[in-house]
VOGU-3710 file (C-alpha; in Angstrom, 3 decimals, decimal comma):
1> xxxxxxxxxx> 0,000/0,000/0,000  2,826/2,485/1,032  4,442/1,736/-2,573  1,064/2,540/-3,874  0,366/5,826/-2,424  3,893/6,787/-2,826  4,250/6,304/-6,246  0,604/8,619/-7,127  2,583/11,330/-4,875  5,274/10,767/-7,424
11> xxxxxxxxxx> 2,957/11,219/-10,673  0,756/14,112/-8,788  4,394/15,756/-8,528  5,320/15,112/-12,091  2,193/16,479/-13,440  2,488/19,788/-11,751  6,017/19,572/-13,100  4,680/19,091/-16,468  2,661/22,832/-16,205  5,869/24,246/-17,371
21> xxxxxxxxxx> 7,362/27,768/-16,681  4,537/30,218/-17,575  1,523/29,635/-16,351  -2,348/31,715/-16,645  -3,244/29,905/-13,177  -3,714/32,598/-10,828  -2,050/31,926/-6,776  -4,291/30,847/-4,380  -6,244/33,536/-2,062  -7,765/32,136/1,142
31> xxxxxxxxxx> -11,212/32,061/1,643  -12,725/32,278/5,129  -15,016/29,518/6,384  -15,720/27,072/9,546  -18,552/27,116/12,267  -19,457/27,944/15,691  -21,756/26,612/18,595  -22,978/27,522/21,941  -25,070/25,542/24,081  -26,340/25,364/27,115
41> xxxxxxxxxx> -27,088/22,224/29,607  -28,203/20,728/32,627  -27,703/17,061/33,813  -28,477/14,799/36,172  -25,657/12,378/37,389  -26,069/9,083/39,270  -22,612/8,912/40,558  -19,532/11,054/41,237  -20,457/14,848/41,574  -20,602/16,796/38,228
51> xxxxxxxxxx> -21,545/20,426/36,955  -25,227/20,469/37,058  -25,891/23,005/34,413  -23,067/24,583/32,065  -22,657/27,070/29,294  -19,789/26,444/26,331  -18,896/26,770/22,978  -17,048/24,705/19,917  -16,147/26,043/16,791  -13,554/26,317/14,136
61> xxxxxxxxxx> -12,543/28,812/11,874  -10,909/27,335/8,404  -8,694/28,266/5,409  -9,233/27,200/2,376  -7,838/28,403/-1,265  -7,300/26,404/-4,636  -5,928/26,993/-8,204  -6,197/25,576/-11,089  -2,547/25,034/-13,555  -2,814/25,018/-17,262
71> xxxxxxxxxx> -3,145/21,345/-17,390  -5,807/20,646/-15,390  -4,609/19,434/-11,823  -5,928/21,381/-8,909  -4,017/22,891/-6,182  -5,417/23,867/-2,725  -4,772/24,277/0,977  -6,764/23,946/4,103  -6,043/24,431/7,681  -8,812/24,416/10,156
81> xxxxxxxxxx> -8,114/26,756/13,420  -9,510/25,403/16,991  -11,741/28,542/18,068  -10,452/28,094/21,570  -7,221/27,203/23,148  -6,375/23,597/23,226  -3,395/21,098/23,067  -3,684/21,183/19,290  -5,008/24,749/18,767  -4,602/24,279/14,474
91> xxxxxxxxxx> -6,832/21,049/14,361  -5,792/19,691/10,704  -3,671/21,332/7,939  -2,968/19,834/4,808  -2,484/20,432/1,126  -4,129/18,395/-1,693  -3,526/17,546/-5,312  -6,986/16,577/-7,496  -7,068/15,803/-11,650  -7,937/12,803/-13,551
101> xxxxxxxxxx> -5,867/10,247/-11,271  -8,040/10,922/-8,193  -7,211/12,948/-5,097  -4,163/13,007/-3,264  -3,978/14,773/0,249  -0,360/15,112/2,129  -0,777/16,595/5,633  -2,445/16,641/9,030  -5,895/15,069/8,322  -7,572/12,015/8,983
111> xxxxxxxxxx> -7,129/8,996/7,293  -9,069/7,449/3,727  -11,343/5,370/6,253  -12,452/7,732/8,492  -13,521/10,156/5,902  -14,873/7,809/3,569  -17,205/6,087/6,574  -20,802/6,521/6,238  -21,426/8,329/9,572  -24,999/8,161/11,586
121> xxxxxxxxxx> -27,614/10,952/11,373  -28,019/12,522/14,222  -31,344/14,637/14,962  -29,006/17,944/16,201  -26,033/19,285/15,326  -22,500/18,462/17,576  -24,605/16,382/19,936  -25,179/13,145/18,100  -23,222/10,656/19,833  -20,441/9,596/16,833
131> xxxxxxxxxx> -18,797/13,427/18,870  -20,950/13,904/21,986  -20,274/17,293/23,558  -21,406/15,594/26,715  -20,488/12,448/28,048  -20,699/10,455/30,723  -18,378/7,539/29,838  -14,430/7,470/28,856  -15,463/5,568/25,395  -17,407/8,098/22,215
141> xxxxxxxxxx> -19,328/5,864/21,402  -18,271/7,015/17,699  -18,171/3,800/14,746  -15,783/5,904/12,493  -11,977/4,331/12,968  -10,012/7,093/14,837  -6,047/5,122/15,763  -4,102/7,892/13,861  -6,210/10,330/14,045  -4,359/13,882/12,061
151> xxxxxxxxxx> -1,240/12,253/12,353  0,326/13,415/9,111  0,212/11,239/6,431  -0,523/10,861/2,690  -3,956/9,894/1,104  -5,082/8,701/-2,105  -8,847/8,365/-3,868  -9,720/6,837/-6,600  -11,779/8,713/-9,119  -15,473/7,647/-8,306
161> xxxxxxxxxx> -16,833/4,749/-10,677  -20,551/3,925/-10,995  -21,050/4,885/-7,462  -17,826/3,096/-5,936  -14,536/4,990/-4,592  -11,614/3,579/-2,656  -9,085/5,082/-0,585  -5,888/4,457/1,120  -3,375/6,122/3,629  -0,190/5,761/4,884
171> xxxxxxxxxx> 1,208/7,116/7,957  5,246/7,211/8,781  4,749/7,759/12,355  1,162/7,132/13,841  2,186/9,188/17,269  3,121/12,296/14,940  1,721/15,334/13,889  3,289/18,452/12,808  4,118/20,590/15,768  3,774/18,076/18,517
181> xxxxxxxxxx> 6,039/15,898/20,231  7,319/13,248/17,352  9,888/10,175/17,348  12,512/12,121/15,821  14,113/11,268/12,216  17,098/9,289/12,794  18,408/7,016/9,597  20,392/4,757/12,049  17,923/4,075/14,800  14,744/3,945/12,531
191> xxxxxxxxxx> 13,004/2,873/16,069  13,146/5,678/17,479  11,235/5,952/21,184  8,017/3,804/22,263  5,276/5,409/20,484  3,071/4,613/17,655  4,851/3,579/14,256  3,502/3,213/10,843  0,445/3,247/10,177  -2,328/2,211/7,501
201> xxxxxxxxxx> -5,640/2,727/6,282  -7,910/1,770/3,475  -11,747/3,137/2,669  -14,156/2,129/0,184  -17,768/3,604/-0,140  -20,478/3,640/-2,375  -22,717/6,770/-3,123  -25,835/5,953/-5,473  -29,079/7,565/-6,043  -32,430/5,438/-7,098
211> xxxxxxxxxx> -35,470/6,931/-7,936  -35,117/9,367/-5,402  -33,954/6,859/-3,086  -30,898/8,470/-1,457  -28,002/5,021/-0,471  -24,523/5,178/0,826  -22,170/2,786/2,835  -19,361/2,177/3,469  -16,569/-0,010/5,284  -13,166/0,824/6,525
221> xxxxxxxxxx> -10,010/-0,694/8,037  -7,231/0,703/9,934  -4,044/-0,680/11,754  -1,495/1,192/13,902  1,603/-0,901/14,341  2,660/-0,831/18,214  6,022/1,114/19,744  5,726/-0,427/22,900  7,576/-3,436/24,259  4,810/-6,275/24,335
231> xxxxxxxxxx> 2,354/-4,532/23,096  -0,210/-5,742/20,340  -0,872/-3,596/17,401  -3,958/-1,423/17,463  -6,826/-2,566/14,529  -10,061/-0,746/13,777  -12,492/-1,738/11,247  -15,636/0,126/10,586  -19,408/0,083/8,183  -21,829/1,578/7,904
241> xxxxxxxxxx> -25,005/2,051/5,269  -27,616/5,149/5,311  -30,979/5,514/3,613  -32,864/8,748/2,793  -36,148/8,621/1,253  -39,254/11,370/1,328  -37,929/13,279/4,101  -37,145/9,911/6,396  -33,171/9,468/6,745  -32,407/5,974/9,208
251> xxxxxxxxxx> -29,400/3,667/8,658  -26,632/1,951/11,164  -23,200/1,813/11,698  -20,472/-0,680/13,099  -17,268/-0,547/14,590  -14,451/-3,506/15,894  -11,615/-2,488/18,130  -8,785/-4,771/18,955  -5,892/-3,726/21,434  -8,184/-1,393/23,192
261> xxxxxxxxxx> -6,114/0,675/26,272  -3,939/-2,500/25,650  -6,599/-4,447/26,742  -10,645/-5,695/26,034  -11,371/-5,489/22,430  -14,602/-3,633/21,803  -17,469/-3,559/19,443  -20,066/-0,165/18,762  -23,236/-0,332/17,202  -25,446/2,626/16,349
271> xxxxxxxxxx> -28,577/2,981/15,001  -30,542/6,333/13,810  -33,467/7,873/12,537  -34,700/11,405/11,456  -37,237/12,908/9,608  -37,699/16,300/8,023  -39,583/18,760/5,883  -38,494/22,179/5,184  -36,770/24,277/7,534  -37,212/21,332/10,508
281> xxxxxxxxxx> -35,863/18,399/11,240  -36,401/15,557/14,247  -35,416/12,241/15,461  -33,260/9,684/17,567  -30,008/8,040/17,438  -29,133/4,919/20,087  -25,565/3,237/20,257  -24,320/0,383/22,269  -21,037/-0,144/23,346  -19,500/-3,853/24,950
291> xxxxxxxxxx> -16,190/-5,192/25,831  -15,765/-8,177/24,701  -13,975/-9,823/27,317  -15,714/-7,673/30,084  -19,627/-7,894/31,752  -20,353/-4,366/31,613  -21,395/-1,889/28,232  -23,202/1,331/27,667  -25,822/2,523/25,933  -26,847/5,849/25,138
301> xxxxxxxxxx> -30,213/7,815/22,880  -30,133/11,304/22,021  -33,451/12,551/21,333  -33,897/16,136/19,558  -34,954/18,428/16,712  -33,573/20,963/14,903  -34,599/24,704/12,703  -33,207/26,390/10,379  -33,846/29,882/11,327  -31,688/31,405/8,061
311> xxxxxxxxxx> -28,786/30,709/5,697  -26,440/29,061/7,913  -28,171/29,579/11,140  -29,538/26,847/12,860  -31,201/26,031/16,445  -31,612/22,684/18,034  -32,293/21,102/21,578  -32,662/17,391/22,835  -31,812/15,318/25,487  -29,123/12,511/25,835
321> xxxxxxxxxx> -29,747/9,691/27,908  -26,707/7,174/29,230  -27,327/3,780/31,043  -23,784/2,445/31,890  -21,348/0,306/34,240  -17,973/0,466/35,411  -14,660/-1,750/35,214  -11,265/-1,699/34,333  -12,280/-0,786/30,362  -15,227/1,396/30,833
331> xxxxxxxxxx> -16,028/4,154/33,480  -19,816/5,162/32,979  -22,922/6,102/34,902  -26,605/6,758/34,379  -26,941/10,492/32,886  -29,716/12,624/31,694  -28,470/15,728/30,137  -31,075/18,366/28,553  -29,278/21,015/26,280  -30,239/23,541/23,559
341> xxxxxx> -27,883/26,057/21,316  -27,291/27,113/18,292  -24,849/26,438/15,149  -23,864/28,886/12,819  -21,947/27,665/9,555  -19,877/30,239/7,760
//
């Protein structure tokens, strides 16, 4: 696979080559986009003392630009700014290549199977629970395959064929990305310190329309080879299908995780449906996740709507309910949490 990817980064190089001197494409300007959403929420905890009710935000701000050379290959640039401070304050930044061949991006994004997975619908914005703003459990219950993450790395898609596209990634150093802590570059000790090593990733999903009959799925696999002594290497694979038809929306999604926190192997399931006319839509979205070598899971429902008050403006409220137990692999406990906000896409 790394032969693979390495070589298209090799002919998406060549072709730009191939432009020549003088050129009518014009440099790339950035464009401002991104969103941003506040919400506010009160819970009920059975268990440790918690916050009761709080107020916060989540947003990013992004770059984006593209050109366009005289033979045809496309040229752009995006890097997505956190909107508050955090360990990794520029979230993802990463360049990409796009022409006949496909799509090549080289950078700090995720991999080919996480962005090819066909995700869940959830009934509100940033509270569905594949990224639950609130949470009472150490495990997201989210079926996408997250091991490397934004490590940087280089991607490759296929052009899409009668519905089909496939996509793969490779990742020198699964630990890594760009201005964090890295296993530094040495040609002698390729080693380097016990972290995460290579890392791969492969995507394929399938995007079809039938009579107004809206179908995609998906599946994904992922595997981050293991820096530590004794330590087994870290495999994720993922599915997932989605229906839309005459304002209804419903579908599932899977996910299998060996070498969990070097220990149980788990398995997600979620399950969702919405429905929506106009400016409004409503609905519910369960998961379930078990260890497999453990007698404990949790299971969680988020229950909301949503309105589009104007052009990127949107305002939602719901509740999420959590029914869970604790051991060694999983830390949960029974939570109601009641929130509303609103998103605004720019």
């Amino acid at each position: 696979m790394k032969n693979v990817i390495l070589g298209t980064t090799a002919l998406v190089a060549a072709t730009a080559l191939s432009a020549g001197s003088a050129s009518a494409a014009e440099k790339i300007a950035l464009e401002l986009g991104g969103y941003f959403t506040a919400s506010f929420y009160g819970a009920s905890y059975d268990g440790p003392d918690r916050l009761p009710t709080k107020a916060q935000h989540e947003g990013e701000v992004h770059f984006t630009g593209k050109t366009t050379l005289d033979n045809g290959l496309e040229i752009g640039v995006q890097v997505q700014l956190e909107a508050r401070a955090t360990n990794d304050q520029v979230d993802e930044a990463f360049m990409w290549f796009s022409g006949a061949f496909g799509r090549v991006n080289v950078g700090s994004e995720n991999s080919a199977s996480y962005l090819m997975h066909t995700f869940g619908t959830s009934p509100v914005p940033d509270w569905g629970l594949n990224d639950a703003n609130a949470n009472a459990t150490n495990v997201t219950p989210a079926t996408a395959t997250t091991g490397i993450s934004d490590a940087d790395k280089i991607t490759y898609f296929t052009p899409r064929f009668a519905g089909f596209q496939l996509g793969a990634s490779y990742t020198p150093d699964g630990s890594c990305e760009s201005g964090a802590t890295c296993r530094p570059f040495d040609p002698i000790n390729l080693e380097g310190v016990n972290q995460e090593e290579e890392a791969y990733s492969i995507g394929v999903n399938y995007v079809q329309t039938f009579n107004a009959i809206d179908v995609r799925a998906s599946l994904g696999y992922e595997l981050t080879n293991a820096g530590l002594a004794g330590q087994d290497d870290r495999e994720e694979t993922s599915a997932g299908v989605a229906i839309g038809i005459a304002g209804f929306k419903f579908g599932g999604s899977y996910k299998k995780t060996d070498n969990f926190l070097s220990a149980n192997d788990l398995d997600t399931y979620e399950a969702n449906l919405t429905y929506g006319m106009g400016a409004w839509r409503a609905g519910v979205q369960y998961a379930y996740v078990k260890p497999e070598a453990a007698d404990s899971d949790v299971q969680a429902v988020v229950i909301g709507g949503q309105y589009v008050l104007g052009p990127g403006i949107t305002a939602f409220g719901g509740v999420q309910l959590w029914d869970g137990d604790s051991n060694a692999d999983i830390t949960a406990q029974d939570t109601q949490v009641y929130f509303v906000g609103t998103k605004l896409s720019f």
